[in-house]
Residue, then its C-alpha position, 0 to 999 in steps of 0.5 A: x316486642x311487637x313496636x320494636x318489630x313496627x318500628x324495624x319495618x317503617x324505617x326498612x319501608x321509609x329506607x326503600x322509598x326514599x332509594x326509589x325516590x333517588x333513583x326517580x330522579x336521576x338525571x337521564x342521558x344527555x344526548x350529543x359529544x361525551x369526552x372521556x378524560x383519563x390519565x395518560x400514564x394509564x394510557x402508556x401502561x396500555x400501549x406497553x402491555x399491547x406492545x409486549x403481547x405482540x413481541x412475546x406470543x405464548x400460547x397454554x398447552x401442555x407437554x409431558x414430563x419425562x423426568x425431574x432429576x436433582x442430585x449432583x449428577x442430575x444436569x448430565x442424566x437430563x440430557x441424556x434422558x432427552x438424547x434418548x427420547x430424540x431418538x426414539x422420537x425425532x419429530x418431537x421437540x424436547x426440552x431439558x428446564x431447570x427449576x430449582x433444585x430439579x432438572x425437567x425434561x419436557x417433551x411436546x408442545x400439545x394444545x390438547x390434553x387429549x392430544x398430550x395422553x395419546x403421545x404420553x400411551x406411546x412414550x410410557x414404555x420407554x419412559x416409566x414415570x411419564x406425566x401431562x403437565x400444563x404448561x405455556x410455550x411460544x407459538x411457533x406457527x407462521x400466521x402468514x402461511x395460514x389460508x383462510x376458510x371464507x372471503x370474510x377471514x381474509x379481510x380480518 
């Protein structure tokens, strides 16, 4: 038993040693002109998924759902539940998504989720039943129009 254990930690030690030894003598950094050689499909596919995120801007957030209706007559009752809800509240932006079987509506378009729960207080009454769902949506904010803070952002 006790030769079997012996011979278990000489080759764990021979093993160790012979890694440092490897790693002794790998060969260090050549200095000067370092070309890089890769596929050029990898290189569209780059092209392409920078191409398609300048077109599509989405940004996470979250909205509040106020009904999922399905059934024969659900299509109808979401767009009446949306009517409803934009005229209690005009400034927000509603949504009827249909995602099978179920017609959605969805209201707001909030970054935080704190901000969500404080308009889902107001709504709550109107619409019992009423939850924070995350969700991803488009940037609807014109970047031209936005001043920057410091000299420094300007020349981002």
């Amino acid at each position: 038993m006790k030769a079997t254990i012996a011979k278990r930690k000489g080759l764990a030690t021979l093993l160790a040693c012979l890694l440092a030894a490897s790693g002794a003598m790998a060969q260090a950094p050549r200095m000067g002109r370092h070309e890089v050689v890769g596929d050029t499909l990898a290189n569209e596919l780059v092209r392409k998924h920078i191409a398609f995120n300048e077109q599509v801007r989405t940004v996470p957030g979250y909205r509040i759902q106020i009904g999922s209706l399905a059934g024969s007559n659900s299509r109808n009752e979401a767009f009446k539940r949306k009517d409803a809800f934009k005229a209690a509240f005009p400034d927000v932006e509603a949504y009827v998504i249909f995602i099978e079987p179920n017609f959605r509506v969805m209201v707001g378009d909030f970054i935080t989720r704190l901000d969500a729960f404080l308009f889902l207080q107001k709504c709550k009454d109107l619409f019992p039943g009423s939850i924070v769902k995350d969700d991803v949506y488009p940037i609807r904010q014109d970047w031209n129009a936005v001043v920057p803070e410091t000299d420094e952002d300007a020349n981002y």
